[in-house]
C-alpha positions as CSV (number, residue, x, y, z in Angstrom):
1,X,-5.5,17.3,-4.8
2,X,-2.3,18.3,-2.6
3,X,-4.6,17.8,0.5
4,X,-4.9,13.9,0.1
5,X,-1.0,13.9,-0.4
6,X,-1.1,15.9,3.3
7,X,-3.6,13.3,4.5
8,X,-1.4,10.0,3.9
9,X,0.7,8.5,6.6
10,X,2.7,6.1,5.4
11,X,5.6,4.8,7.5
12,X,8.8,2.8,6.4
13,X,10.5,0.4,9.0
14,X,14.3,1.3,9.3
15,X,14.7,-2.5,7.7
16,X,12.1,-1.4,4.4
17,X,14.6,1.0,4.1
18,X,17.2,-0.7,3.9
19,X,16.3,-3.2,1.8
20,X,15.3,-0.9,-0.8
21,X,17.9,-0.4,-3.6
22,X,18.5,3.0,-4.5
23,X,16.4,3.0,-7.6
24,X,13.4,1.5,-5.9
25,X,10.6,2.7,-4.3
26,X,7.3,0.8,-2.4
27,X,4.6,0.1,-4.5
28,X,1.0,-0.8,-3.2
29,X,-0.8,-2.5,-6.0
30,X,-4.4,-3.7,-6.5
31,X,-5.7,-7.0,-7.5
32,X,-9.3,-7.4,-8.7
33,X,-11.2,-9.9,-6.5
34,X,-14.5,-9.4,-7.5
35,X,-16.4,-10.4,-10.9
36,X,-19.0,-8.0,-10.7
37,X,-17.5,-4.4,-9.2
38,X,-14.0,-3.6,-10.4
39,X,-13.3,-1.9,-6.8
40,X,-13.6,-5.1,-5.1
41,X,-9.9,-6.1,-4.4
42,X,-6.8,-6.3,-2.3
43,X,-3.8,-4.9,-2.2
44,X,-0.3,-6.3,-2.3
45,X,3.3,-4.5,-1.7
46,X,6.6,-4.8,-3.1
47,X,9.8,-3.0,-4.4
48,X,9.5,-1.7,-7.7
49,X,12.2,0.3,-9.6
50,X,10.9,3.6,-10.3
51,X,11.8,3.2,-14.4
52,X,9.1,-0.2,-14.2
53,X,6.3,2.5,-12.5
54,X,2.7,2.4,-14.0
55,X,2.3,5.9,-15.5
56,X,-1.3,5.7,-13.6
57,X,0.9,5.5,-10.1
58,X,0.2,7.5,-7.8
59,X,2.7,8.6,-4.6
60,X,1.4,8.1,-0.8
61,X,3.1,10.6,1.4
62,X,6.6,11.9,0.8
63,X,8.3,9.2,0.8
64,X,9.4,6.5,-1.9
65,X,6.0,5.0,-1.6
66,X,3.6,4.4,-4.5
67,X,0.5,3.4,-5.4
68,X,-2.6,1.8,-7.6
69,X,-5.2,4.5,-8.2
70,X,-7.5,2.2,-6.3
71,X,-5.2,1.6,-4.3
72,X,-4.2,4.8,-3.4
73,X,-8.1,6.1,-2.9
74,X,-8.3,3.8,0.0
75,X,-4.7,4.3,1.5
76,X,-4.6,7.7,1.1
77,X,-6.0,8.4,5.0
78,X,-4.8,5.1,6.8
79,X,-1.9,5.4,8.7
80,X,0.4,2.3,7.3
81,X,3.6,1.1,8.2
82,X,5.9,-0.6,6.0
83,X,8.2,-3.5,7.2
84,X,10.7,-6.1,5.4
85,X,11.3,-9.4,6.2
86,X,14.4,-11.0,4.7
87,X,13.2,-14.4,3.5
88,X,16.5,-16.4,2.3
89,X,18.0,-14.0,-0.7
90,X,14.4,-12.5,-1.2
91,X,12.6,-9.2,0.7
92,X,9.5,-9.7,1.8
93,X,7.8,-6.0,2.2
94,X,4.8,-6.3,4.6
95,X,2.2,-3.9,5.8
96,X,0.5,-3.6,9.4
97,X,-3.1,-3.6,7.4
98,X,-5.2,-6.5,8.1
99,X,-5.4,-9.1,5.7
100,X,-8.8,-8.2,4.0
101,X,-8.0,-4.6,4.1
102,X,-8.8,-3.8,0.7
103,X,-12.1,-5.9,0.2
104,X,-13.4,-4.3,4.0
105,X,-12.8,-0.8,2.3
106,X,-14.6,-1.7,-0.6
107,X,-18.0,-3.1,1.1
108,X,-18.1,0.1,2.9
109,X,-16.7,-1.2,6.4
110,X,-13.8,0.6,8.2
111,X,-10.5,-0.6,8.1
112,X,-9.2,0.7,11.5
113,X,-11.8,1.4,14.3
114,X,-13.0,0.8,17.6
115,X,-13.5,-3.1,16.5
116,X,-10.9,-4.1,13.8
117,X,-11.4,-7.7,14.4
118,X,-15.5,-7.6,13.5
């Protein structure tokens, strides 16, 4: 599946960059939401240090970017940038994806589109 690796766009700020340690990479996980269908979920993102990966991880682009198996089937076309915000002594990694971008994906409704706000 080399052409879904093509397919990914993910983008790191200059400042995710920077705040990752050389060991670390981004990882977009996925956190059940729904009782009934085990697709129904969001996603969160953080720094990771590649030794603490999931084995199931799978990489986004060709960058140090990782993700969820769910995860990754829904992120694997968006285009996504990666920021950090520096919040005290901790990085806060943030995406541009709305904030229900994981359950919209899952109910069959687009994430980005001609109205993201409906």
């Amino acid at each position: 599946m080399t052409r879904g690796f093509e397919m990914s766009r993910i983008t790191l700020t200059s400042a995710a960059r920077a705040a990752l340690h050389p060991d670390e990479v981004v990882f977009f996980d996925w956190h059940v939401t729904g009782l009934c269908c085990a697709d129904a979920g969001e996603f969160s993102v953080r720094p990771l240090r590649r030794s603490r990966l999931p084995r199931r991880a799978r990489r986004l682009g060709g960058g140090p970017v990782y993700a969820h198996p769910v995860a990754w089937v829904h992120l694997v076309e968006l285009p996504v940038t990666v920021d950090c915000r520096p919040l005290w002594r901790w990085r806060r990694f943030t995406t541009d994806l709305p904030p229900d971008a994981g359950l919209r994906c899952c109910l069959g409704r687009p994430v980005m589109g001609e109205h993201p706000g409906r």
